[in-house]
C-alpha positions as CSV (number, residue, x, y, z in Angstrom):
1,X,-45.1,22.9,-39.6
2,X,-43.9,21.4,-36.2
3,X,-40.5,20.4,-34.6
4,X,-42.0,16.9,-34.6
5,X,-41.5,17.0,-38.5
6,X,-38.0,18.2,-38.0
7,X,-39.0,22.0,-38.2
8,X,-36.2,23.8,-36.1
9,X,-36.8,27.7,-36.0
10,X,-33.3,29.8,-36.3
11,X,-32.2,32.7,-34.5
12,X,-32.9,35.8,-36.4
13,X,-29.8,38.5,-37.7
14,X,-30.5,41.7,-39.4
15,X,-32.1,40.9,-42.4
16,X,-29.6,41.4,-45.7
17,X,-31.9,43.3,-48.0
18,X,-30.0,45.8,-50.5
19,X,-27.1,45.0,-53.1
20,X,-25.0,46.9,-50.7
21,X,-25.2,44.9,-47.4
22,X,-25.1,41.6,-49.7
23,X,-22.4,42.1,-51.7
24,X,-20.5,43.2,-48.2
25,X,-21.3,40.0,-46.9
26,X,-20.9,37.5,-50.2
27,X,-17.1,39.0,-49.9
28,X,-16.6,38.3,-46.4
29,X,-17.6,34.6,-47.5
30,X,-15.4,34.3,-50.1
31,X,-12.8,35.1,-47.5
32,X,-14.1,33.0,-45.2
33,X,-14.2,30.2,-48.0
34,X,-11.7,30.0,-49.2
35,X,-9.5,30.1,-45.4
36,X,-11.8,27.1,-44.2
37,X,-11.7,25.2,-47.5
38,X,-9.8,21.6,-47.3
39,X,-9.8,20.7,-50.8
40,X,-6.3,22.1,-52.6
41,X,-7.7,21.2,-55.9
42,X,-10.9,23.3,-56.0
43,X,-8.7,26.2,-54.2
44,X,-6.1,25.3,-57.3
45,X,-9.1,26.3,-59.6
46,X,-10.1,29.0,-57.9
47,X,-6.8,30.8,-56.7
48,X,-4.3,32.7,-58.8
49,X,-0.6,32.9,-58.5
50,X,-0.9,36.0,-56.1
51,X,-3.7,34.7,-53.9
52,X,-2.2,31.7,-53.0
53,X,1.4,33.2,-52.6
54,X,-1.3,35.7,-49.7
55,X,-3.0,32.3,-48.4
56,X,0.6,30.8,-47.4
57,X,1.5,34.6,-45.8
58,X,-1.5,33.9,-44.3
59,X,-2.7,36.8,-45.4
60,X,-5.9,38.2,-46.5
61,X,-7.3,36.5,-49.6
62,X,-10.2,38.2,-51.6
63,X,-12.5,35.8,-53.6
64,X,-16.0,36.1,-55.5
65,X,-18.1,33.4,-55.5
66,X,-20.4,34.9,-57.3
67,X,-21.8,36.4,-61.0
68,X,-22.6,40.2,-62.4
69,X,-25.1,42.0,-60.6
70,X,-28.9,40.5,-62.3
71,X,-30.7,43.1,-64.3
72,X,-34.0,44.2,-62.8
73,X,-35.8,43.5,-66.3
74,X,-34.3,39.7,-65.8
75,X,-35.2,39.6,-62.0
76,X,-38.6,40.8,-62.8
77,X,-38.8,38.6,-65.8
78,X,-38.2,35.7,-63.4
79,X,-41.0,36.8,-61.0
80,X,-43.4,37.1,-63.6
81,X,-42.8,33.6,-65.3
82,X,-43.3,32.4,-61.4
83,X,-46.4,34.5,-60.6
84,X,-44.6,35.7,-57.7
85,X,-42.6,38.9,-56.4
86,X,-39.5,37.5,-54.8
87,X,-38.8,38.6,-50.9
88,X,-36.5,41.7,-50.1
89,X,-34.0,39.7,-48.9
90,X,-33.6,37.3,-52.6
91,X,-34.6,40.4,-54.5
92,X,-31.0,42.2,-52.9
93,X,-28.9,38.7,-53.3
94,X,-29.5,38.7,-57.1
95,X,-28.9,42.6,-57.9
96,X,-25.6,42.0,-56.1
97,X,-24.6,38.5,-57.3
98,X,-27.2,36.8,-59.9
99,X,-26.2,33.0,-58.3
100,X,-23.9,32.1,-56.2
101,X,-20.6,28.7,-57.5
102,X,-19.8,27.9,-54.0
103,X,-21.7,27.0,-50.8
104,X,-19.9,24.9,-47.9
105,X,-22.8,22.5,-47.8
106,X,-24.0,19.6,-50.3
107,X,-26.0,22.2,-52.3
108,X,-23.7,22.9,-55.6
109,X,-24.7,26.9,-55.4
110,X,-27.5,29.7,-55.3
111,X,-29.5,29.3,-59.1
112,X,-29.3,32.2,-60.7
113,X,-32.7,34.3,-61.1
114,X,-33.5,32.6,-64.3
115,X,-33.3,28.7,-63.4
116,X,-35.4,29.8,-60.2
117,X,-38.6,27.2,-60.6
118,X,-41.2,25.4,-58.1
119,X,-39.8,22.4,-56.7
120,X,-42.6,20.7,-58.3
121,X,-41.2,21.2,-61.4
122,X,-37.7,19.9,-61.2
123,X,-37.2,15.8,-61.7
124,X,-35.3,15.9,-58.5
125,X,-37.8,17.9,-56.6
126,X,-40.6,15.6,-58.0
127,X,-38.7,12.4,-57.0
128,X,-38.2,13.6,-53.4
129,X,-42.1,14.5,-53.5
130,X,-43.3,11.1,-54.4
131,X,-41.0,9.5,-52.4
132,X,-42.4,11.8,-48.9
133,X,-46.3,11.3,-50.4
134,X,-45.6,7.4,-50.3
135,X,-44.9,7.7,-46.5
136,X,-47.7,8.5,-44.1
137,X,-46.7,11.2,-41.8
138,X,-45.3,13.1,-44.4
139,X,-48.2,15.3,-45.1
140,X,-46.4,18.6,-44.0
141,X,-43.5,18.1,-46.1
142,X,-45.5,17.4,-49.2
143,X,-47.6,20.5,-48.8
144,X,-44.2,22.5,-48.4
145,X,-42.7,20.9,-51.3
146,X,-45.7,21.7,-53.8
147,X,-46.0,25.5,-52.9
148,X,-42.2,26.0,-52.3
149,X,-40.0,27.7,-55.0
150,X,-36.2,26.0,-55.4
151,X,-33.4,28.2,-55.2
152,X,-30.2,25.8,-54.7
153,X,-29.8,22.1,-55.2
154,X,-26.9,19.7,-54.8
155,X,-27.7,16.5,-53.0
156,X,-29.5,18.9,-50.5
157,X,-32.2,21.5,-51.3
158,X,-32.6,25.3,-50.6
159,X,-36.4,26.2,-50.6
160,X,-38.4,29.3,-50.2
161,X,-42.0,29.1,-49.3
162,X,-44.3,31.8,-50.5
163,X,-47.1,30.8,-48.1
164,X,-45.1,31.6,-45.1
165,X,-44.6,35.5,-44.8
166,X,-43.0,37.3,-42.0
167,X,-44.3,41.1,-41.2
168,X,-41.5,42.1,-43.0
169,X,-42.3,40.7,-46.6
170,X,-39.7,37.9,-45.9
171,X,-40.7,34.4,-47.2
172,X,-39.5,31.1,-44.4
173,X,-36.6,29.9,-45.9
174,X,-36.0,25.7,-45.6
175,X,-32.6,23.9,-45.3
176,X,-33.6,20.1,-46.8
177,X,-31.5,17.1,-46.8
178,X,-33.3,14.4,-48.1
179,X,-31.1,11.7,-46.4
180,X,-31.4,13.2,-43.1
181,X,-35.3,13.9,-42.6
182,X,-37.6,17.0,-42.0
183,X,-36.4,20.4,-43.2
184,X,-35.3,23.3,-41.0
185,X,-36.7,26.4,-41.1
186,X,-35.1,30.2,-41.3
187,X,-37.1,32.9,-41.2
188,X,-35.9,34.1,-44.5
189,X,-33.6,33.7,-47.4
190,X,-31.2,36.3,-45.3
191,X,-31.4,33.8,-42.5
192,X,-30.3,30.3,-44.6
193,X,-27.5,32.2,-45.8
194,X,-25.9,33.6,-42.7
195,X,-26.1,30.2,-41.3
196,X,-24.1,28.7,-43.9
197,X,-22.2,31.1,-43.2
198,X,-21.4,30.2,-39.5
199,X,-21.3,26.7,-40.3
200,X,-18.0,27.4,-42.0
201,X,-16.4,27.8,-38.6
202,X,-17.7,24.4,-37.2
């Protein structure tokens, strides 16, 4: 994979890999969230009485985005029917938060451990993959696409490839907006999240 094919590396935080240090984090988002969020009606859905009378203090307003904890029988159960062992850092997210309703990007939210499948096997994943092999140039992309596993999807795709492994067990992570070209890279689930998290500010 090259920056000509619109491969952008991303710089590297500590790597979230328990339930402890994610579930730390998925709160501060749902903070974050819901203080950057423009659209009153979704805040109307997700905000009580009390929370929003704490948003107009301008106070701080607690929020989870997220499900239960996953059960390690259903997170290995997943990883079986994949023929994989999911990476530290998606192995943590889902024994904190098993999905993930709300992301600040056109991906509708984390799957949950259970609709986890190959991009391959999804009719929007095998659209976008037809569409790339039709193109010459494209080769990269395909390749990724066929080996990658599909974690979030909106209009905009969240992939993990398990080809691409760090020292550290953790799988490159891509960011892929079909409208907009080439994926970008992160070294690792950890990675893609944090920077959705930052982009929240911009």
């Amino acid at each position: 994979m090259t920056e000509a094919h619109g491969f952008t590396g991303t710089a590297v935080d500590a790597v979230l890999t328990t339930p402890q240090e994610w579930r730390g984090f998925l709160e501060r988002y749902g903070e974050r969230y819901v203080k950057n969020c423009a659209d009153t009606d979704e805040l109307a859905d997700l905000l009580d009485e009390d929370q929003w009378d704490a948003l107009d203090r301008e106070e701080r307003v607690e929020l989870w985005l997220g499900e239960p904890p996953a059960q390690e029988d259903a997170l290995v159960a997943s990883e079986e029917r994949l023929g994989v062992r999911f990476p530290p850092s998606l192995r943590g997210f889902f024994l904190a938060s098993d999905g993930w309703k709300h992301l600040d990007t056109w991906v509708d939210g984390v799957h949950p451990c259970g609709r986890v499948s190959w991009m391959r096997d999804g009719d929007a994943g095998r659209r976008v993959t037809e569409i790339y092999d039709s193109i010459p140039g494209n080769e990269d992309e395909v390749r990724l696409f066929r080996r990658s596993v599909e974690i979030a999807r909106g209009e905009d795709f969240w992939l993990l490839d398990p080809a691409d492994v760090g020292p550290d067990g953790e799988w490159a992570a891509y960011e892929f907006a079909p409208k907009y070209g080439g994926p970008t890279r992160f070294p690792s689930f950890s990675a893609l999240f944090r920077s959705e998290y930052k982009s929240m500010d911009r």
